[in-house]
C-alpha positions as CSV (number, residue, x, y, z in Angstrom):
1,X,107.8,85.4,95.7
2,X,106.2,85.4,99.0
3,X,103.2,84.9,101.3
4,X,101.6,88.2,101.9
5,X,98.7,87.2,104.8
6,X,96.0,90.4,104.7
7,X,94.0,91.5,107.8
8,X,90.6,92.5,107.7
9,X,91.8,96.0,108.1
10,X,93.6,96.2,105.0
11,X,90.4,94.9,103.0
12,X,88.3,97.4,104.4
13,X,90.0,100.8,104.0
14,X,90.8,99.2,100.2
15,X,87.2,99.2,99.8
16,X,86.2,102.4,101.6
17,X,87.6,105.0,99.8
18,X,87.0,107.6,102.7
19,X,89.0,105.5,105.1
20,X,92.1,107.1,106.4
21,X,93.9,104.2,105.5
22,X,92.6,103.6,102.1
23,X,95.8,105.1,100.3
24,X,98.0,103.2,102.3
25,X,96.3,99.7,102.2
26,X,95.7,99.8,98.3
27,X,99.9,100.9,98.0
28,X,100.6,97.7,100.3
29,X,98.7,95.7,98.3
30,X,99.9,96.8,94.8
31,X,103.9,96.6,96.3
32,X,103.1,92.8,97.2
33,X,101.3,92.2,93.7
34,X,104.6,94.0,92.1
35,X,106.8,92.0,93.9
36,X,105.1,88.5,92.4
37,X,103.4,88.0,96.1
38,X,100.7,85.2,96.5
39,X,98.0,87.1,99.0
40,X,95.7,85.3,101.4
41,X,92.7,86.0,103.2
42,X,92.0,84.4,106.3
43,X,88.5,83.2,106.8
44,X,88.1,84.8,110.5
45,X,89.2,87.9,108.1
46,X,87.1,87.6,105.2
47,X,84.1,87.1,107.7
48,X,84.9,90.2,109.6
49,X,85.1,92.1,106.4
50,X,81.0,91.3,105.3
51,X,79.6,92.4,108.4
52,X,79.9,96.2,107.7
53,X,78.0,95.3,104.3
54,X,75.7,92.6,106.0
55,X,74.5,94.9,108.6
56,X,73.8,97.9,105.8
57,X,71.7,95.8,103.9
58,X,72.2,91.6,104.3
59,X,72.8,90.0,101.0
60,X,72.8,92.7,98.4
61,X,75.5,94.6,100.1
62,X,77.7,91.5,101.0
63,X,77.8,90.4,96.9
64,X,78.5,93.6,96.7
65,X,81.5,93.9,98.9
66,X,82.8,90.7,97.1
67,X,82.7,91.9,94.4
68,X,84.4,94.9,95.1
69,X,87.1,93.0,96.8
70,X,87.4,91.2,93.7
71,X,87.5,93.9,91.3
72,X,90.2,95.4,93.8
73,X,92.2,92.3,93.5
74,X,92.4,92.5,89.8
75,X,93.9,89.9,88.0
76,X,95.3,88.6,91.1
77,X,94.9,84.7,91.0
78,X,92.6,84.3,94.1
79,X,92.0,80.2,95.3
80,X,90.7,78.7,98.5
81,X,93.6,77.0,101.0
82,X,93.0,75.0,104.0
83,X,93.9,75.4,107.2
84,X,95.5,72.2,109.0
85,X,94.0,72.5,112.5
86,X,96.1,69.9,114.0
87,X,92.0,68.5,115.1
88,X,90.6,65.3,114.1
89,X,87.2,66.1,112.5
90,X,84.3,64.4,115.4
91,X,83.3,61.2,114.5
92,X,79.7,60.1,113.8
């Protein structure tokens, strides 16, 4: 089992099926979920991803896109990781 780290890129043509990658992206993704992989989002990623959907129409369309990414995902356990920053958090 491994760490399988997805782009942006990835997550969009999975949820556009008329992107030119869309075939590709959801085979990566199934051969990492096959092989037992743990995937992970980065925030800067999963950010860029809602602002296609933001800009269509704000809220509606970003739940949306969520969602979509989620039903994509499938049973894929999904959970929230931080990121050590090697910063001390400002003070006061």
């Amino acid at each position: 089992m491994a760490l399988t780290i997805l782009d942006a890129g990835v997550i969009i043509a999975i949820l556009d099926s008329s992107d030119a990658h869309h075939a590709a992206a959801r085979e990566a993704v199934t051969q990492a979920r096959s092989r037992g992989d743990d995937l992970a989002i980065p925030a800067s990623a999963y950010a860029e991803v809602l602002v296609g959907p933001y800009r269509q129409s704000a809220s509606m369309a970003a739940k949306n896109a969520i969602q979509g990414w989620q039903s994509q995902a499938g049973s894929t356990p999904m959970r929230w990781l931080p990121v050590p920053s090697g910063r001390k958090p400002p003070s006061g």
